[in-house]
N, C-alpha and C positions, 0 to 999 in steps of 0.2 A: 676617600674622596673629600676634600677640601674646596670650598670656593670663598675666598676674601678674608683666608685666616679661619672660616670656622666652619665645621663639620656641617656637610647637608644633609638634611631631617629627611629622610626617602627611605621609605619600606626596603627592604635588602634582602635579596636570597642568591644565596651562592651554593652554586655545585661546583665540584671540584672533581677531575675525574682525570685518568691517565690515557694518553691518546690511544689507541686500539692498534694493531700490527694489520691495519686493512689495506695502508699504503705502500704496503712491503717493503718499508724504511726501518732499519735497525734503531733508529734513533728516534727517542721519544719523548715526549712532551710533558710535565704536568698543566692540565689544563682549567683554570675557574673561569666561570662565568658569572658575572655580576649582574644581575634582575631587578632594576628597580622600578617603584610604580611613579616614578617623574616627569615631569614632562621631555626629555630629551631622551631620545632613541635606546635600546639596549645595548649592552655593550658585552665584546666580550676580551676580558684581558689574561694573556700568559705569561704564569708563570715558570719559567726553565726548569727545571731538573738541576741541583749541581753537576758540573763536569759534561755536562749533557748537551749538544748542538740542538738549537732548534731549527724546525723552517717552516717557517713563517706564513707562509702562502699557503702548505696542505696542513696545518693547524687549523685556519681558518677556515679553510673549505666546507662549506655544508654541501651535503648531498640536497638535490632538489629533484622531486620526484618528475616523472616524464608527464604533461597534460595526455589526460587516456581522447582521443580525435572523440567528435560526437557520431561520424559515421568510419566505423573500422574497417580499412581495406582502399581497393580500387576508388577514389571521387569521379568515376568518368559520368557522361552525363544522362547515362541511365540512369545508375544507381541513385544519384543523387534525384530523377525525378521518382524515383518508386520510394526515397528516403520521404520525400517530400511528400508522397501520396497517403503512406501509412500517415502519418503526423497529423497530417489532415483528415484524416479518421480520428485521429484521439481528439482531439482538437474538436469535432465536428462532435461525438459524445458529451467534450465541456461544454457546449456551447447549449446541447440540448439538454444539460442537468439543469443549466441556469436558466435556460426557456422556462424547465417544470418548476422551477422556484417561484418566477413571478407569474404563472398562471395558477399555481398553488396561491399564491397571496391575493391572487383577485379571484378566488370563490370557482376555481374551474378544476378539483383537484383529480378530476377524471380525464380530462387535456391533456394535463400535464403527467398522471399516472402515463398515457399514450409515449409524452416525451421520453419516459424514462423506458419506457418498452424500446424504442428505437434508440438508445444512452445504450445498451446490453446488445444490439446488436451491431453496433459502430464498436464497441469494446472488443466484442469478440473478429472483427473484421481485420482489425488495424493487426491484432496479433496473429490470425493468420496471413494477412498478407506480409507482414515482415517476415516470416518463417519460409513462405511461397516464393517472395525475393529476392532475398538472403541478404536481408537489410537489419537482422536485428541488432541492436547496439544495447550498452548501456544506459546512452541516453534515454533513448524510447523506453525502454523499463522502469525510467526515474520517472518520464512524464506519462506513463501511459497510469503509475500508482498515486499521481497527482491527479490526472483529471478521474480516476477512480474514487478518490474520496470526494472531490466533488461531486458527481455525480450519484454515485452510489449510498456516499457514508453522511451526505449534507440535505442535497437534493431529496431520496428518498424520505427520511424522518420527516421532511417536511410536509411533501407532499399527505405522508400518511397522518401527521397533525391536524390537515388540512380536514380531510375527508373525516379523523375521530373527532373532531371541534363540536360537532351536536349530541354524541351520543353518549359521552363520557364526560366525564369531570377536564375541565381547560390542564389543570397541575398533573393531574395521572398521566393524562398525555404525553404533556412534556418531558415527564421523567422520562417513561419510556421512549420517546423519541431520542432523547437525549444518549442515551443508552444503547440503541441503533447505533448512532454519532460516534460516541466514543467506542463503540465494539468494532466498528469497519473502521476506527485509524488504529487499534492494537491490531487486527488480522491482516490489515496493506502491509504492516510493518513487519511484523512476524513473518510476513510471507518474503517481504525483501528479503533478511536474512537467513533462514531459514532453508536447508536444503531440499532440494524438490523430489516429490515419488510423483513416477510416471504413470499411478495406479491410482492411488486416492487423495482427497484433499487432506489438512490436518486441520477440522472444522469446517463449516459449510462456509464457501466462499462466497467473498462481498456479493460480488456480480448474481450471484445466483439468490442472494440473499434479497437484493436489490427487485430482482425480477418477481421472485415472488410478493414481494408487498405491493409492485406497481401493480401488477396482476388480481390482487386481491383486491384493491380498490378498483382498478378498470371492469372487473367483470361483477363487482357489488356484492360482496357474499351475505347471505342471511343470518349473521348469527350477531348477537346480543354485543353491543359495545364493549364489553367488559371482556367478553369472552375474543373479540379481537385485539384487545389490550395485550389481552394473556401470550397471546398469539407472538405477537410483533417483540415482546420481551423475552419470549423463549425462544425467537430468530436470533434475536441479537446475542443472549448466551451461546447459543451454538456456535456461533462464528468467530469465536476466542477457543469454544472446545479444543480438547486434544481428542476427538472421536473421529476417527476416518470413515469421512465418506466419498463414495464412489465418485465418479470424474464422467463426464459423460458421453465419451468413448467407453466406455463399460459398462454405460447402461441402455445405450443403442443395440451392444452385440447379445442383449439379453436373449431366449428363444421366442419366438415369434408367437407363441398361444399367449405367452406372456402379457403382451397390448391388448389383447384380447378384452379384456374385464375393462380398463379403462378406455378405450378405443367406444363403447357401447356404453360405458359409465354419461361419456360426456357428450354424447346426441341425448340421454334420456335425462341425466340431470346435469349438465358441466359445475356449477358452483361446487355444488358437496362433493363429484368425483372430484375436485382441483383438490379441495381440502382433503381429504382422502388420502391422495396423492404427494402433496406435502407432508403429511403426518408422521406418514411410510417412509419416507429419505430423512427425515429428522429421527424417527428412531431406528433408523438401519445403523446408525453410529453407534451409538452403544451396543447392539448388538452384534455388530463386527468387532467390537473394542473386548466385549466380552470374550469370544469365539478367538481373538489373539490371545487372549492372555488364558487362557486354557492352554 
């Protein structure tokens, strides 16, 4: 490339490659492309084959992928209000993860613990009702794992900042909130791509993750600053784990003597049966992990 007699100074990468037999034309192309990081457009130039006809038009042709619809199927004006209903569920959990953020910041982190209780039940709504309506899409999956970090992976840490600000050192906190944060945006993501069992999670999931710390702060547990540090940091390892734990559909169909012990736990003490309670589903994982790999 020449401009005014002299070589233009432009970064260069060139592939070169032979056309593919996709257009079920016997005749073939050598083809380079020329990359540079200039200000004018990329370009792409061919070069012929000797003896070789080219054509010109499916040389250039780039394949461009089809836009996937945000809602797949029928648009009639059902669907599109039930599209619009679930949405409004997700939407309506963002809205209340960012409620608990600024009532966390004005000194109310037990309010706002409350917003995040209601954050985990708009979560779990929106994706039954898209299941219910036959509304589910891609899109809703992209944005229902958006307002999930929000609420779940942002909002929580905070909140729980919020509530350990007296009783612990300001920095320990933080790490471990921090820690919260970045462990629910590796499990959102892992879970996008990641293929699904219809049996157990792989790690404990944000939302559940989520509930338990709003819970722990809404109902005020007894136990020593330090020892809910401990706590909230060995949440947040969990939920990057590879330990399957159960789903809760499978631990609804448990037998029924089973509620028994905690059903009575928590009329007579609820704090420590909660703790209890957690402790037991945090080490079900490994010990299912064990019991597989035997």
């Amino acid at each position: 490339m020449r401009r005014g007699g002299t070589i233009a100074r432009q970064a260069l990468m060139v592939r070169v490659g032979r056309r593919s037999a996709e257009t079920g034309r016997a005749a073939t192309a050598t083809r380079a492309e020329v990359l540079y990081t200039g200000p004018e457009p990329v370009r792409t130039v061919l070069i012929p084959a000797p003896g070789v006809p080219v054509d010109v038009p499916a040389a250039v042709a780039e394949t461009v992928p089809a836009p996937i619809p945000l809602l797949p199927g029928e648009h009639t004006m059902t669907r599109r209000a039930s599209f619009a209903l679930v949405n409004a569920c997700t939407l309506a959990s963002l809205g209340l993860g960012l409620l608990a953020i600024f009532l966390a910041m004005d000194g109310e982190p037990r309010i706002a613990a409350a917003c995040l209780v209601a954050c985990v039940v708009f979560d779990g709504l929106d994706g039954a009702l898209a299941r219910k309506l036959g509304v589910s899409s891609p899109f809703g999956a992209q944005m229902d794992s958006l307002a999930d970090m929000c609420s779940f992976g942002l909002a929580a840490p905070v909140v729980v900042y919020a509530s350990l600000a007296d009783s612990v050192p300001a920095a320990a906190a933080a790490v471990a909130c921090a820690l919260v944060a970045g462990c629910a945006a590796i499990r959102l993501a892992r879970f996008n791509v990641s293929p699904k069992d219809g049996r157990f999670f792989c790690g404990v999931p944000t939302t559940m993750a989520a509930a338990v710390l709003a819970l722990a702060v809404l109902i005020g547990l007894p136990l020593p600053g330090m020892a809910l540090l401990a706590g909230v940091t060995l949440l947040a390892f969990a939920m990057v784990s590879s330990f399957p734990y159960a789903k809760l559909a499978r631990i609804v169909k448990l037998p029924p003597w089973l509620w028994l012990l905690p059903i009575v736990g928590a009329l007579l003490q609820p704090q420590m049966t909660f703790v209890l309670i957690v402790a037991t589903y945090l080490v079900s994982g490994p010990v299912l992990w064990m019991r597989a790999k035997r």
